[in-house]
C-alpha positions in Angstrom: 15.3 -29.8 -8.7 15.4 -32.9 -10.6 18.1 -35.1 -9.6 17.9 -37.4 -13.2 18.4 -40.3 -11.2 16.8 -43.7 -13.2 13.8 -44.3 -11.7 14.2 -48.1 -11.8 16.7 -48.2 -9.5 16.6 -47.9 -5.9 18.6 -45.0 -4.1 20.9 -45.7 -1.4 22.5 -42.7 -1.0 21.5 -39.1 -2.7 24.3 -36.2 -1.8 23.0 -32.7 -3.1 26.1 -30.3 -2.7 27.3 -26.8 -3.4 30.0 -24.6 -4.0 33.6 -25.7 -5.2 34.3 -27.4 -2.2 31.1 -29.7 -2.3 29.3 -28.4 0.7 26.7 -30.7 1.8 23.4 -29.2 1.9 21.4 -32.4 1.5 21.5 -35.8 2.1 20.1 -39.4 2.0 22.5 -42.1 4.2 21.3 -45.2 5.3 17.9 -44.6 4.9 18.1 -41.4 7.1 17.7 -38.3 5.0 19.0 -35.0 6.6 18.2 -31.2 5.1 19.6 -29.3 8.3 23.5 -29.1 6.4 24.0 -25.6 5.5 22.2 -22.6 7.7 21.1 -21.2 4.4 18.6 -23.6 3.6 17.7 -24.2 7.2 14.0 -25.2 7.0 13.8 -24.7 3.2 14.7 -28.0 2.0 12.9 -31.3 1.4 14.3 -34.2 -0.2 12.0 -37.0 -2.1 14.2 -40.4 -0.7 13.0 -42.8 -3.9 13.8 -40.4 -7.1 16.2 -38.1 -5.6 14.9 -34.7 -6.2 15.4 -31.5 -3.7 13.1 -28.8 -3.6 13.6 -25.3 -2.2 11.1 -23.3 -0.9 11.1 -19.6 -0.7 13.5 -19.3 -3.1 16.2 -16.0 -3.3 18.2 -14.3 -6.0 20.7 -15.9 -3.7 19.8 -19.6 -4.4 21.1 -18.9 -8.0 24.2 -21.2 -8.5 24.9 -24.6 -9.6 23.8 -27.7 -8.1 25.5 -31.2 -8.2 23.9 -34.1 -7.1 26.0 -37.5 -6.3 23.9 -41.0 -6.3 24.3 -44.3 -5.7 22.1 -46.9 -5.7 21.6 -50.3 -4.1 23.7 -51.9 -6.6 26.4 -49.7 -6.1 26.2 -48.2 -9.3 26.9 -44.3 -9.2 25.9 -40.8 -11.2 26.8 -37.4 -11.1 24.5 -34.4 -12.3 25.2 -30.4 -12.3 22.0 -28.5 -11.8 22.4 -24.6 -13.1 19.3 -22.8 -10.9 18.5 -19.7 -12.2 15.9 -17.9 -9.8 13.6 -15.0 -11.8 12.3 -12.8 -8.8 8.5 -11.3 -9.6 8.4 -7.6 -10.0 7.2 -5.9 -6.7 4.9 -3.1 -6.3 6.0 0.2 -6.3 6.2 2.4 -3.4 4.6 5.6 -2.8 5.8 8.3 -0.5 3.4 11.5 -0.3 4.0 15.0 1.4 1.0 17.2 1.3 1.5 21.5 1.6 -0.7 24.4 2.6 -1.0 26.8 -0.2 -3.5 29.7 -0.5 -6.7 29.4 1.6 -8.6 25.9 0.4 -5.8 24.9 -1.7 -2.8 22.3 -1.4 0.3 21.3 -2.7 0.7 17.8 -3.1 4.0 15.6 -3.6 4.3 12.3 -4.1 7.8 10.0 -4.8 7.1 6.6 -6.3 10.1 4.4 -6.0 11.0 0.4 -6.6 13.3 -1.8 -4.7 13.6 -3.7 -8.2 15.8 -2.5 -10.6 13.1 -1.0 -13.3 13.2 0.1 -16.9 10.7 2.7 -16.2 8.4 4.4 -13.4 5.4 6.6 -14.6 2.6 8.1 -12.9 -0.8 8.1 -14.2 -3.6 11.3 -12.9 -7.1 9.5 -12.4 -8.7 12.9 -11.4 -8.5 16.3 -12.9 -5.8 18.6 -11.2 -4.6 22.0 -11.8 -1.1 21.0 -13.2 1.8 18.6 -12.5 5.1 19.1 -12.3 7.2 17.3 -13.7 4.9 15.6 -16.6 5.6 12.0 -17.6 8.2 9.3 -16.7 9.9 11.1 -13.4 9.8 9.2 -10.4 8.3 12.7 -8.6 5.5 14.2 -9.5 4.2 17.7 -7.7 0.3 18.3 -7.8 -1.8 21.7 -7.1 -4.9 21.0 -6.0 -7.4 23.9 -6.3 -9.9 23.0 -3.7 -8.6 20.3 -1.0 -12.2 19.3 -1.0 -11.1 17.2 -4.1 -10.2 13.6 -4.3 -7.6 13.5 -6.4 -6.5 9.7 -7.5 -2.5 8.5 -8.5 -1.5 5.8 -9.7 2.5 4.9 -10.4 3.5 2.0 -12.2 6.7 0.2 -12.8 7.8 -1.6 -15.6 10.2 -4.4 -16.2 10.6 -6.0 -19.6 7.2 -7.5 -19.9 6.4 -7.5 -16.4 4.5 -4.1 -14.8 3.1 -3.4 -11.2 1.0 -0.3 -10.0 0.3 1.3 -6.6 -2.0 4.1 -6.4 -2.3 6.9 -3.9 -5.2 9.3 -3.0 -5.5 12.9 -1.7 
């Protein structure tokens, strides 16, 4: 995050904080900088001591909030910034469960369960081989597949949408 500090000035002291109460999560004092505040960030933080600006790595939905930053520089003169971080967490891949039952001699039932740990507009299944039927067809979650002859390779594929964003796993008998 950028801390806006004037890059023709030198830093003295930098004092990123959190929360309502300020809660220091990182600092710059007397030339010693320190990340290790808050056990939240622990090992996520790193501080640039000349412009001011804190990065987090492996950012969380729970990194989300506003940031103030407090700086001072060697001529004593002092800014304040507020930071709003908004963290946009890529769509994950779908998950595929599959149960597979003995039906009449050569013959299976096959049932697979796509879910998402993401909230999702939509989940839909796509059939890359030719089966006997499917139950239900289209946008369920749970599809059921007959498969004739278990000599087959039938090929699945369920994809989950988000807005614009979409991700696919694919399962085979």
């Amino acid at each position: 995050m950028l801390s806006g500090a004037d890059p023709n000035r030198t830093l003295s002291t930098i004092n990123w904080l959190i929360y309502t109460n300020d809660t220091l999560i990182a600092t710059l004092i007397k030339g010693t900088i320190k990340v290790e505040w808050f056990y939240r960030y622990k090992g996520r933080l790193s501080l640039n001591n000349s412009s001011g600006d804190l990065t987090i790595r492996n950012l969380t939905s729970k990194d989300a909030m506003q940031y103030n930053v407090d700086l001072t520089d060697t001529e004593r003169h002092n800014s304040a910034h507020k930071i709003d971080l908004k963290v946009k967490q890529r769509l994950q891949k779908p998950t595929i469960d599959t149960t597979s039952l003995p039906a009449a001699e050569g013959s299976c039932w096959w049932r697979l369960n796509c879910s998402s740990t993401d909230k999702v507009n939509e989940l839909f299944w796509h059939a890359e081989t030719f089966i006997r039927d499917t139950y239900p067809k289209g946008g369920s979650a749970v599809i059921s597949a007959f498969l004739n002859s278990t000599g087959i390779q039938a090929e699945f594929r369920c994809t989950s949408i988000r807005n614009r964003e979409n991700d696919r796993e694919n399962a085979s008998s």
